[in-house]
N, CA and C atoms as an extended XYZ file, in Angstrom:
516
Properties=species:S:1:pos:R:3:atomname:S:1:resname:S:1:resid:I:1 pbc="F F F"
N        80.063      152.747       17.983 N   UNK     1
C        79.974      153.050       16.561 CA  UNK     1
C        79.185      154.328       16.384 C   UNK     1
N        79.592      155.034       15.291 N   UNK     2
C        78.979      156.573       15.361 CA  UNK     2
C        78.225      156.617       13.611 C   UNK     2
N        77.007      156.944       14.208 N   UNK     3
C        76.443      157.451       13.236 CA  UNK     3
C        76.737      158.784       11.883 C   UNK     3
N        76.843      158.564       10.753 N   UNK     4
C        77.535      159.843       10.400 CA  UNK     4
C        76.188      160.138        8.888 C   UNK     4
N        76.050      161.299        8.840 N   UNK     5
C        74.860      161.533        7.579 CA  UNK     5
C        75.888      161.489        6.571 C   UNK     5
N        75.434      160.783        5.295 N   UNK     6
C        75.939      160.893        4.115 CA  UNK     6
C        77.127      161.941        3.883 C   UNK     6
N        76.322      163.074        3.668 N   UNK     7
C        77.543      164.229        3.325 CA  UNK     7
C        78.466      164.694        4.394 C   UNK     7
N        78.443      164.469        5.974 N   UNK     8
C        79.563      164.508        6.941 CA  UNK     8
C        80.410      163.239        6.439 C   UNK     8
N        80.411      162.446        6.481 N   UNK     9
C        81.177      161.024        6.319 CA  UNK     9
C        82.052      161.771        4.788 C   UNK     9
N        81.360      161.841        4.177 N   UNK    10
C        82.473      162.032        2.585 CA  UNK    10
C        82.905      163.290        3.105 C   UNK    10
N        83.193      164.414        3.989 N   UNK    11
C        83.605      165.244        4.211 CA  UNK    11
C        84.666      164.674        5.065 C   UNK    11
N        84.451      164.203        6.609 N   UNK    12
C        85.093      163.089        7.116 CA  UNK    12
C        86.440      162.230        6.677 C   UNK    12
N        85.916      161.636        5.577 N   UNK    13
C        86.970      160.780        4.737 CA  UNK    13
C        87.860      161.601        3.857 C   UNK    13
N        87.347      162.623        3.451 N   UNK    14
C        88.642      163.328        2.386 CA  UNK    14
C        89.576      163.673        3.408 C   UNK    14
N        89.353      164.460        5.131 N   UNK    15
C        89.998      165.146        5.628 CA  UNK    15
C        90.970      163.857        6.232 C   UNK    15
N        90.769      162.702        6.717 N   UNK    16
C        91.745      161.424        7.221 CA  UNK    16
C        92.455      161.279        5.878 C   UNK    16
N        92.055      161.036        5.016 N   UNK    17
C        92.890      160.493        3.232 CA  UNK    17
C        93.667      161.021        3.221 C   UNK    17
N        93.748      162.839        3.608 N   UNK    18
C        94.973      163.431        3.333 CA  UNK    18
C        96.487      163.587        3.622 C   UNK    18
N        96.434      162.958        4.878 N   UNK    19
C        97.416      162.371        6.269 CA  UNK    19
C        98.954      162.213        5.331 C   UNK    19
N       100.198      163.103        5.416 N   UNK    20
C       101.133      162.645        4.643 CA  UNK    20
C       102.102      162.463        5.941 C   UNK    20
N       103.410      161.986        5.540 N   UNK    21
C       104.042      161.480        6.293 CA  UNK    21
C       103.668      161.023        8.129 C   UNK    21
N       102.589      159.859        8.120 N   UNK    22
C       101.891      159.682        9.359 CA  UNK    22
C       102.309      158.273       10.207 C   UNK    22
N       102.192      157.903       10.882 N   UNK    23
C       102.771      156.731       11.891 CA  UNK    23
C       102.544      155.538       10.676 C   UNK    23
N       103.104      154.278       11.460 N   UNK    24
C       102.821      153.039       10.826 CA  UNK    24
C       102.947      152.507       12.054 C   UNK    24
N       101.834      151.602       12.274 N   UNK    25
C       102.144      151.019       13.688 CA  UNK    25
C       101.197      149.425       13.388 C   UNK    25
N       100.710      148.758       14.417 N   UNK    26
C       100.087      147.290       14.525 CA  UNK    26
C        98.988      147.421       14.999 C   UNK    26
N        97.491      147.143       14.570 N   UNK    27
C        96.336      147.468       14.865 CA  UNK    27
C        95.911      146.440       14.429 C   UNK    27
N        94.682      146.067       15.725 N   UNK    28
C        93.597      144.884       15.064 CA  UNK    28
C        93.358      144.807       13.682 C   UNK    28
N        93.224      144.291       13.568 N   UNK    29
C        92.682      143.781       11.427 CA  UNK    29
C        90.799      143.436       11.883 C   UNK    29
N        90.551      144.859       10.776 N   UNK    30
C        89.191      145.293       10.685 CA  UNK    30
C        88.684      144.399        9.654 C   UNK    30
N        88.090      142.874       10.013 N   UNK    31
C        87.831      141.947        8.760 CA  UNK    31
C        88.795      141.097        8.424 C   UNK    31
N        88.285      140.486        7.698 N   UNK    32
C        89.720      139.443        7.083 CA  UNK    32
C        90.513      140.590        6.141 C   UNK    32
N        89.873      141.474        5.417 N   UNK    33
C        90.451      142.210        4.448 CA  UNK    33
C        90.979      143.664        4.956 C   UNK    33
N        90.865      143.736        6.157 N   UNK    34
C        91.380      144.819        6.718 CA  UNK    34
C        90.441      146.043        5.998 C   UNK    34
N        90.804      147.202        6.912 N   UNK    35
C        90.586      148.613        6.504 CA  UNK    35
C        91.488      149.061        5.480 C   UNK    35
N        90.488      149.928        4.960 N   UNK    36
C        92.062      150.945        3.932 CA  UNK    36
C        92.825      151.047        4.546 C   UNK    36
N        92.899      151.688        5.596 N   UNK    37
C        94.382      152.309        6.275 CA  UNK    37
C        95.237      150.754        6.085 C   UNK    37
N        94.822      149.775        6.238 N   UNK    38
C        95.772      148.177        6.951 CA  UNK    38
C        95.774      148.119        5.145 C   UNK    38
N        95.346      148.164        4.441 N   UNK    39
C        95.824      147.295        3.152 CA  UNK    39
C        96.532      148.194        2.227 C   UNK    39
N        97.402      147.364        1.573 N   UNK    40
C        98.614      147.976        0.738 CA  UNK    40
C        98.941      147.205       -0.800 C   UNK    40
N        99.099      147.884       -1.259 N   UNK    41
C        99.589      147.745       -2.685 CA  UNK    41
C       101.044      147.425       -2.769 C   UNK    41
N       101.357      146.422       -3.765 N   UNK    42
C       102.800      146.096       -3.619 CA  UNK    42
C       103.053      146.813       -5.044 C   UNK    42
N       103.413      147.729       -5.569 N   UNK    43
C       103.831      148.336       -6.797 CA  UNK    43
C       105.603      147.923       -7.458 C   UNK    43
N       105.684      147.108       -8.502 N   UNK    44
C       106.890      146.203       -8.516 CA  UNK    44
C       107.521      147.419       -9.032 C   UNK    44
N       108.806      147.719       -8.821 N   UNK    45
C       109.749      148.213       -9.422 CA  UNK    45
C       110.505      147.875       -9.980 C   UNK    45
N       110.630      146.427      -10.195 N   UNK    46
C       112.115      145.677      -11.039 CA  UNK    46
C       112.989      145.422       -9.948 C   UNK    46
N       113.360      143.976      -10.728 N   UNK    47
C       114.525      143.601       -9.326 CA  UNK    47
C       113.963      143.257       -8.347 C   UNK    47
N       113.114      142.634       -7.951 N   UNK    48
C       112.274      142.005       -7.224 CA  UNK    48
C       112.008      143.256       -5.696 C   UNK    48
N       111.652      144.728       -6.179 N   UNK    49
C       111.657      145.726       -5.125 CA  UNK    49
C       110.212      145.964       -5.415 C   UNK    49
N       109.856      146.936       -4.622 N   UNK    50
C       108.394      147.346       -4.306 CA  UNK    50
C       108.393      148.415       -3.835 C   UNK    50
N       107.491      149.514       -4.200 N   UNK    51
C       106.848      150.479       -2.753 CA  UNK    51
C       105.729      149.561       -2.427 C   UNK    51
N       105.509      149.891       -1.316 N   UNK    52
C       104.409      149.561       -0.442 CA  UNK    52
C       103.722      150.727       -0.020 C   UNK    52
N       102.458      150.914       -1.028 N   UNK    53
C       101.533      151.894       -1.318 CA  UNK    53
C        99.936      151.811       -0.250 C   UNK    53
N        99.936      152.655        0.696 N   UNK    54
C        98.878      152.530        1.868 CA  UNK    54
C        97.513      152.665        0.727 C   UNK    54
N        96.507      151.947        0.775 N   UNK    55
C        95.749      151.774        0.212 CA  UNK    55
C        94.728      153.604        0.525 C   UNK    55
N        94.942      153.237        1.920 N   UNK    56
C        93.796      154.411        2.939 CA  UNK    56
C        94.172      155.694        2.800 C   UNK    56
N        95.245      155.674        2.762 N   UNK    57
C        95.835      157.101        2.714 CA  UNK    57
C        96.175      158.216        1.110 C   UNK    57
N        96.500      156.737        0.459 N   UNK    58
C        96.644      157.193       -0.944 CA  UNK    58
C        95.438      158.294       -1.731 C   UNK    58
N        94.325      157.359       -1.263 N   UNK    59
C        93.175      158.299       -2.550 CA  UNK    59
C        92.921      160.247       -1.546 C   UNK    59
N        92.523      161.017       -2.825 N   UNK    60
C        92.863      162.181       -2.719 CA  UNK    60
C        93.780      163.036       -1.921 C   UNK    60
N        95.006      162.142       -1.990 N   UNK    61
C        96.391      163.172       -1.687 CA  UNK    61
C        96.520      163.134       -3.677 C   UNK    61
N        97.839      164.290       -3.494 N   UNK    62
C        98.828      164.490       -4.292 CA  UNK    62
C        99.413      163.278       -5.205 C   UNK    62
N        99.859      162.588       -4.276 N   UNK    63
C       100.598      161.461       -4.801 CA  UNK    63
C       100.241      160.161       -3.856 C   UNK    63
N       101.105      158.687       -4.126 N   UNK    64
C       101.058      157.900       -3.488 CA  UNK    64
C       101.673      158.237       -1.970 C   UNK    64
N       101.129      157.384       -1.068 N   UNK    65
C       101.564      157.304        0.479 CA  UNK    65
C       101.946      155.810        0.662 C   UNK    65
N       103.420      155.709        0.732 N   UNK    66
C       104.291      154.542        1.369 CA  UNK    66
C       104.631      154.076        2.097 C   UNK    66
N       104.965      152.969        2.661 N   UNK    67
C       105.749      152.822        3.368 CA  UNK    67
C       107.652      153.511        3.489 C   UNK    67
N       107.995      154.033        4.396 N   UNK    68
C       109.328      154.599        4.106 CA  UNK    68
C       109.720      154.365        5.927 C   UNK    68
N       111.062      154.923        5.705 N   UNK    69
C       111.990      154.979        6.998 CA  UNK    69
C       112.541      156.290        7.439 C   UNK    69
N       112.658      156.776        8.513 N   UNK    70
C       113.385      157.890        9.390 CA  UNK    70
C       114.483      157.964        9.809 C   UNK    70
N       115.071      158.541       10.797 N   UNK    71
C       116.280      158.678       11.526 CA  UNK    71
C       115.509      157.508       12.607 C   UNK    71
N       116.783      156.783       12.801 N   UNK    72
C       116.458      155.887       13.834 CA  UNK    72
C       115.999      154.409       13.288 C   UNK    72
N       115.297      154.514       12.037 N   UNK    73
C       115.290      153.463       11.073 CA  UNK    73
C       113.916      153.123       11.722 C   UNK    73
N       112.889      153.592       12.346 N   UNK    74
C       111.510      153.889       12.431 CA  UNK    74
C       111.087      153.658       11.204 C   UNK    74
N       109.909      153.187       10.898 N   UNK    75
C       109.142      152.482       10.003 CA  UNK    75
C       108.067      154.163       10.239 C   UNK    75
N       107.665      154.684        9.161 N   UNK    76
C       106.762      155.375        8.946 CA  UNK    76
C       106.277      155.648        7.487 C   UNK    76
N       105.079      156.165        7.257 N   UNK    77
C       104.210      156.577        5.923 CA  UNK    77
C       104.983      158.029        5.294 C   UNK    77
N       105.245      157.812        4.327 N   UNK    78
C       105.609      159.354        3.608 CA  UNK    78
C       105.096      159.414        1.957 C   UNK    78
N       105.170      160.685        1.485 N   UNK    79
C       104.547      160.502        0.205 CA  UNK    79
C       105.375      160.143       -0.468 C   UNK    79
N       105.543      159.510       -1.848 N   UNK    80
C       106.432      158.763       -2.852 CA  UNK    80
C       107.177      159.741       -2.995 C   UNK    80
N       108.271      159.763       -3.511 N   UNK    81
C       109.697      160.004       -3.922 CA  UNK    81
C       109.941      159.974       -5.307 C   UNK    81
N       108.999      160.397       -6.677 N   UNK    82
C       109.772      160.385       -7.729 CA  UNK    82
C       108.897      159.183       -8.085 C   UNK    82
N       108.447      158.347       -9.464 N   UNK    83
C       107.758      157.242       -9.642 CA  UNK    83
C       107.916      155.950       -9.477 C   UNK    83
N       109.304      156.017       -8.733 N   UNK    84
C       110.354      154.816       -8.153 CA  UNK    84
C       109.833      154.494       -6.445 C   UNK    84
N       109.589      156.062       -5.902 N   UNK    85
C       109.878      156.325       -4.601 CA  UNK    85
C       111.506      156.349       -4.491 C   UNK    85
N       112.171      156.630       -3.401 N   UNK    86
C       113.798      156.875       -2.787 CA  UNK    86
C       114.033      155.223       -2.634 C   UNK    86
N       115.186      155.403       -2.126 N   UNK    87
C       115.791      153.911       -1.965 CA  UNK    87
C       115.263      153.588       -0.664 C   UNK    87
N       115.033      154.738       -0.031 N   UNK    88
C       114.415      154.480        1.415 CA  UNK    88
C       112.903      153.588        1.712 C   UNK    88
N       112.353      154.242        0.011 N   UNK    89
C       110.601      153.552        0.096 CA  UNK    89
C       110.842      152.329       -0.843 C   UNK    89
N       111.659      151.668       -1.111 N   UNK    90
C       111.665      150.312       -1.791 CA  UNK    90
C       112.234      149.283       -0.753 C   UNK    90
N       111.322      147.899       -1.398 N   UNK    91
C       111.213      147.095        0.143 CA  UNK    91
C       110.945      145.590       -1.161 C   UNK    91
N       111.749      144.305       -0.552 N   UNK    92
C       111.915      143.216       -0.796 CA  UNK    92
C       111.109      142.633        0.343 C   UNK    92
N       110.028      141.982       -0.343 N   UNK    93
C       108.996      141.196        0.169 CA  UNK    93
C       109.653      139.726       -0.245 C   UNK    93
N       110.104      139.107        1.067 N   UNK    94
C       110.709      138.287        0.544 CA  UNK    94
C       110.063      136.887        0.917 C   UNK    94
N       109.603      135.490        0.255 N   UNK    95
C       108.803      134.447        1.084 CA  UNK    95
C       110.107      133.512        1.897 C   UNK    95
N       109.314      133.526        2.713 N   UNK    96
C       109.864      132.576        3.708 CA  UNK    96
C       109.611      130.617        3.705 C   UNK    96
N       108.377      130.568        3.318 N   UNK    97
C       107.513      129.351        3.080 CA  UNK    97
C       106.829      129.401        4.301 C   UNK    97
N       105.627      128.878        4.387 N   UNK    98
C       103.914      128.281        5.109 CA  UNK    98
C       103.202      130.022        4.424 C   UNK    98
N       103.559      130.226        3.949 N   UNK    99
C       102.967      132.059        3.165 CA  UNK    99
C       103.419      133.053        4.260 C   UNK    99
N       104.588      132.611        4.544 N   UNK   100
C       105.196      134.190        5.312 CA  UNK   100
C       106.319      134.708        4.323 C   UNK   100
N       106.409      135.714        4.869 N   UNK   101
C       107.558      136.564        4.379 CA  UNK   101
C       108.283      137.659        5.444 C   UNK   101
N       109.225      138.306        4.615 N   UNK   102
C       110.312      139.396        5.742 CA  UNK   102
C       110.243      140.249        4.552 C   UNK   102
N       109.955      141.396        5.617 N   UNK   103
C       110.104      142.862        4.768 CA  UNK   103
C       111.385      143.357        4.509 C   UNK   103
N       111.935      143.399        3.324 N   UNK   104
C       113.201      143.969        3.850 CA  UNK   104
C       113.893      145.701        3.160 C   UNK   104
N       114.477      146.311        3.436 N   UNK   105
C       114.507      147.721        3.289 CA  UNK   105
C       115.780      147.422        2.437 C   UNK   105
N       115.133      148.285        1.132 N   UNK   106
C       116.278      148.252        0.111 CA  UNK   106
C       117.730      148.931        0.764 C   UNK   106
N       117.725      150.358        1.016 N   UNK   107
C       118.392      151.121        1.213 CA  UNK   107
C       119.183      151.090        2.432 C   UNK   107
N       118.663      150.184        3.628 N   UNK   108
C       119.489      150.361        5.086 CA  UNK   108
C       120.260      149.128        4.680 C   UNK   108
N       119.673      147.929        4.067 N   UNK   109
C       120.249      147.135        3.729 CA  UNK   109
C       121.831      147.112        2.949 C   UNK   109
N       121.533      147.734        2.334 N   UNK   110
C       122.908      148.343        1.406 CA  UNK   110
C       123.359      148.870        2.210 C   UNK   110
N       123.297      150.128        3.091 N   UNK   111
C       124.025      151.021        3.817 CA  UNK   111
C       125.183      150.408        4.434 C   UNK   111
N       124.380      149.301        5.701 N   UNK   112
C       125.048      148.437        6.631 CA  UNK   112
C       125.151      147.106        5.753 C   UNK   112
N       125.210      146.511        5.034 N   UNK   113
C       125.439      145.312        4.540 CA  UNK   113
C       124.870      144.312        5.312 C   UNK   113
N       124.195      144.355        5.652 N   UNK   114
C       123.267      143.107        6.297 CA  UNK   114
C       121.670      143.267        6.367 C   UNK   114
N       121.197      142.476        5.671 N   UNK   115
C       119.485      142.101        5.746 CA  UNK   115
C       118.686      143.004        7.620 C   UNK   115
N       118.497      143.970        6.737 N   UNK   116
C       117.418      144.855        7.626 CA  UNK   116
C       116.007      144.777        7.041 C   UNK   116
N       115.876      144.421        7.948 N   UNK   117
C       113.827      143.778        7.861 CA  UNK   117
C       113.242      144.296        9.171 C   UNK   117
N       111.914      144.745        8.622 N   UNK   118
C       110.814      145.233        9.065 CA  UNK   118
C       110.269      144.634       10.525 C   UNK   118
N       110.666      145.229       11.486 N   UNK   119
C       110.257      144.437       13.261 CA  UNK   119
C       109.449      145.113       13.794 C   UNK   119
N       109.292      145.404       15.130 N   UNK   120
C       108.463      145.607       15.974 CA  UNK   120
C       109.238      145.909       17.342 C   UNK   120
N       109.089      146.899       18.127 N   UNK   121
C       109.099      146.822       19.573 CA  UNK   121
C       108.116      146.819       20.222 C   UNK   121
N       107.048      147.121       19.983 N   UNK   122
C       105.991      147.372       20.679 CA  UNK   122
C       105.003      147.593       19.694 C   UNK   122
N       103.752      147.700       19.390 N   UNK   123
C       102.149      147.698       18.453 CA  UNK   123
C       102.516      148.972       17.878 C   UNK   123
N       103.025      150.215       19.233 N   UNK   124
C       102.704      151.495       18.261 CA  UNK   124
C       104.580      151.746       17.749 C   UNK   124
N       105.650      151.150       17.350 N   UNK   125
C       106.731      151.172       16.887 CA  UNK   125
C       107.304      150.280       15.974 C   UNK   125
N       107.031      150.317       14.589 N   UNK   126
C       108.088      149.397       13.903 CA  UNK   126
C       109.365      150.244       13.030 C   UNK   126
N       110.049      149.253       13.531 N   UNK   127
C       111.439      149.783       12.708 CA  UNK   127
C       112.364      148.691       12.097 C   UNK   127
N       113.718      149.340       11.798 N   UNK   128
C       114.291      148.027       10.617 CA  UNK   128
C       115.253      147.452       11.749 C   UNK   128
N       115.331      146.276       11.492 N   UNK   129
C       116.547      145.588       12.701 CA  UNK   129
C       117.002      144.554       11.607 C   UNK   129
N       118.144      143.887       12.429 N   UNK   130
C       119.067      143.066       11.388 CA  UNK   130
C       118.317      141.519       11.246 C   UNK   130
N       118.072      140.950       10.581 N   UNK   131
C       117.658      139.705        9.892 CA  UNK   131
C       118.330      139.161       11.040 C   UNK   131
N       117.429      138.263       11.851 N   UNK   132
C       118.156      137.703       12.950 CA  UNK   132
C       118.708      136.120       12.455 C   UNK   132
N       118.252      135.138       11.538 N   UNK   133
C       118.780      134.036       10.984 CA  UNK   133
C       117.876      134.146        9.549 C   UNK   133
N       118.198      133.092        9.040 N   UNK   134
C       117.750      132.595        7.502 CA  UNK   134
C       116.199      133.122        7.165 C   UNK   134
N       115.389      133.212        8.303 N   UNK   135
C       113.930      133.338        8.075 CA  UNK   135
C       113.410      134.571        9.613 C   UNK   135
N       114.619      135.026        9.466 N   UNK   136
C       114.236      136.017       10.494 CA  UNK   136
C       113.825      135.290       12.142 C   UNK   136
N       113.678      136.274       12.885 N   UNK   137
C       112.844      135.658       14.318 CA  UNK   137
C       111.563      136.148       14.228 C   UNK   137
N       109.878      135.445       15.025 N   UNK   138
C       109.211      135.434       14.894 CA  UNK   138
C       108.684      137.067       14.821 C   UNK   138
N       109.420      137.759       15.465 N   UNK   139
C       108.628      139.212       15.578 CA  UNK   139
C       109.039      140.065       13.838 C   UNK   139
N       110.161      139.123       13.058 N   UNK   140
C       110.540      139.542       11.717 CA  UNK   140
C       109.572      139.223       10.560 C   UNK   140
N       108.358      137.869       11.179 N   UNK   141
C       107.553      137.623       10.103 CA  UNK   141
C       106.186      138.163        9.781 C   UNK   141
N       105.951      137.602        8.524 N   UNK   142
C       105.082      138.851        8.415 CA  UNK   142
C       103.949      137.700        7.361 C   UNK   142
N       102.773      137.437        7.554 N   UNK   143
C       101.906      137.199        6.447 CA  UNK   143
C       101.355      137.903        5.921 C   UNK   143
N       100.880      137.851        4.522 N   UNK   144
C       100.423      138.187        3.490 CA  UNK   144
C        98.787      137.927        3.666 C   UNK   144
N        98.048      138.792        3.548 N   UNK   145
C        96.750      137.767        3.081 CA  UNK   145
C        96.640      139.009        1.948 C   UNK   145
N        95.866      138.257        0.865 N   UNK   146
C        94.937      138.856       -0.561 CA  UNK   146
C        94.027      139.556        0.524 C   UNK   146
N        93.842      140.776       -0.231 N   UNK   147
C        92.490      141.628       -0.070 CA  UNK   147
C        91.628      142.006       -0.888 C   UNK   147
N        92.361      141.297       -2.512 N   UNK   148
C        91.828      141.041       -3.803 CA  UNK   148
C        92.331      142.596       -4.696 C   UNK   148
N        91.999      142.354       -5.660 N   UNK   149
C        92.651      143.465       -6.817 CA  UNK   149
C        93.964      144.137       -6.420 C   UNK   149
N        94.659      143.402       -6.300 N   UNK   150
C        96.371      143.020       -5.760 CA  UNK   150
C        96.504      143.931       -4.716 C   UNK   150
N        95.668      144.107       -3.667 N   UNK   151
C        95.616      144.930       -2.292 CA  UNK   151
C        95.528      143.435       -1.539 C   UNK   151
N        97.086      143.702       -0.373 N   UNK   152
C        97.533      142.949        0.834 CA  UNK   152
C        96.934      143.460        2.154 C   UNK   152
N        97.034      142.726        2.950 N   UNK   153
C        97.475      142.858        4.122 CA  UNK   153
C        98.477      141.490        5.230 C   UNK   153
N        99.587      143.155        5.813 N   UNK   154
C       100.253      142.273        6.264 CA  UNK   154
C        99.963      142.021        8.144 C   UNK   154
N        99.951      140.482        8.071 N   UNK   155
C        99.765      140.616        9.889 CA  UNK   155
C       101.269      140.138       10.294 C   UNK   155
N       101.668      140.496       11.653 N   UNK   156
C       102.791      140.162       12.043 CA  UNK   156
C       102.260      138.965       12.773 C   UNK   156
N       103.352      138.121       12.744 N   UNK   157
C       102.995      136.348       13.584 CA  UNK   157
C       103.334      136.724       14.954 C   UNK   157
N       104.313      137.318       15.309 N   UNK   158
C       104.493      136.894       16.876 CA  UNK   158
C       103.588      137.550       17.922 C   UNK   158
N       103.423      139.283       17.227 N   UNK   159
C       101.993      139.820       18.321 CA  UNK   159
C       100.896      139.470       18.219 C   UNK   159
N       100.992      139.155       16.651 N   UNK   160
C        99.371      138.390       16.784 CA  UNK   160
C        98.579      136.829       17.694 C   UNK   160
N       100.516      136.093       17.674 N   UNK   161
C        99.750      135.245       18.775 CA  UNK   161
C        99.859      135.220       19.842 C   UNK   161
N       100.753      136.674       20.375 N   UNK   162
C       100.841      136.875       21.492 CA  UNK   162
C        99.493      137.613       22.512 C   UNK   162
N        98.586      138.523       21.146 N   UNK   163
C        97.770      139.150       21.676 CA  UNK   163
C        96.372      138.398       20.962 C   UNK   163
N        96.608      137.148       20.360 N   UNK   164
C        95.409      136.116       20.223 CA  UNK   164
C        94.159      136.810       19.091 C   UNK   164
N        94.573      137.803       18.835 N   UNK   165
C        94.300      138.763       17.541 CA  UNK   165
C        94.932      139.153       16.878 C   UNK   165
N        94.983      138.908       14.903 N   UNK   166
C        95.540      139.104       13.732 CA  UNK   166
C        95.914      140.913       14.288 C   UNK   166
N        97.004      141.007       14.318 N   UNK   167
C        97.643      142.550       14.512 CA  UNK   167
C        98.388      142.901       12.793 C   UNK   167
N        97.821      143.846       12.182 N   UNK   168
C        99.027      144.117       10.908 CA  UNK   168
C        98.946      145.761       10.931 C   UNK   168
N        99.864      145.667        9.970 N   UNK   169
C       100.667      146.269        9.252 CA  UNK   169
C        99.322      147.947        8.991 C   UNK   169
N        99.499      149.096        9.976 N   UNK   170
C        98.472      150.025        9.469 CA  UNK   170
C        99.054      151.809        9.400 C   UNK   170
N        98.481      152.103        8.420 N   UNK   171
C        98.984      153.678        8.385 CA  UNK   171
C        98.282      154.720        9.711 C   UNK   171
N        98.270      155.278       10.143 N   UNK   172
C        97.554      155.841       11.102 CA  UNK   172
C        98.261      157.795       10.488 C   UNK   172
């Protein structure tokens, strides 16, 4: 742990905040409530859609920082799209029941006609893959916890009990 004087640290923090289009990957959960970077805002758009607004990254940029998608259907952070975000940054948080849910991507979804939700290959790679049954497969789920003043965090179930530590959902 590193010591930082008052005015380095707020110098520090503006220069990480600013981070636009930056990874999204699976990182220990700092607390039950996670770090800024791990907690997210679900901003409703109608129609049961959302951006998914990085808590950490958002304050002093330009605009909001989302969740969005790439070539390859890579899961990454980009800045909003218009006060909607693109079809690319809207995402169906959908429940599953025991308080899970599947992320699912407005826009790939439509493309290919089949339920593309939010996976994993590995901690530092998520991308969209096809809804493997009714409630997804374990690496498709995703819990929710409150972080209070409608800031989430999401952990994924299958690395987390694979690596015996809450792994979610973080902007880097």
């Amino acid at each position: 742990m590193f010591r930082i004087p008052c005015c380095a640290f707020s110098v520090l923090l503006a220069i990480t905040s600013s981070a636009v289009a930056g990874d999204v990957k699976l990182t220990a959960a700092q607390g039950r409530d996670g770090s800024k970077s791990q907690q997210w805002q679900m901003k409703s758009i109608g129609n049961n859609q959302y951006n998914l607004v990085n808590v950490g990254v958002t304050q002093g940029t330009g605009g909001p920082n989302v969740l969005d998608y790439k070539e390859g259907a890579v899961a990454y952070l980009e800045e909003q799209r218009g006060p909607e975000g693109n079809e690319a940054q809207r995402w169906l948080v959908e429940p599953i029941g025991d308080d899970l849910y599947l992320i699912k991507n407005v826009r790939r979804t439509r493309e290919v006609g089949i339920s593309m939700v939010l996976d994993y290959k590995n901690a530092d790679t998520l991308y969209l893959e096809q809804q493997r049954d009714k409630n997804g497969n374990e690496a498709q789920r995703w819990r929710r916890r409150t972080a209070g003043n409608g800031v989430y965090v999401f952990e994924n179930i299958r690395l987390s009990r694979e690596k015996k530590t809450p792994l979610v959902l973080t902007a880097k």
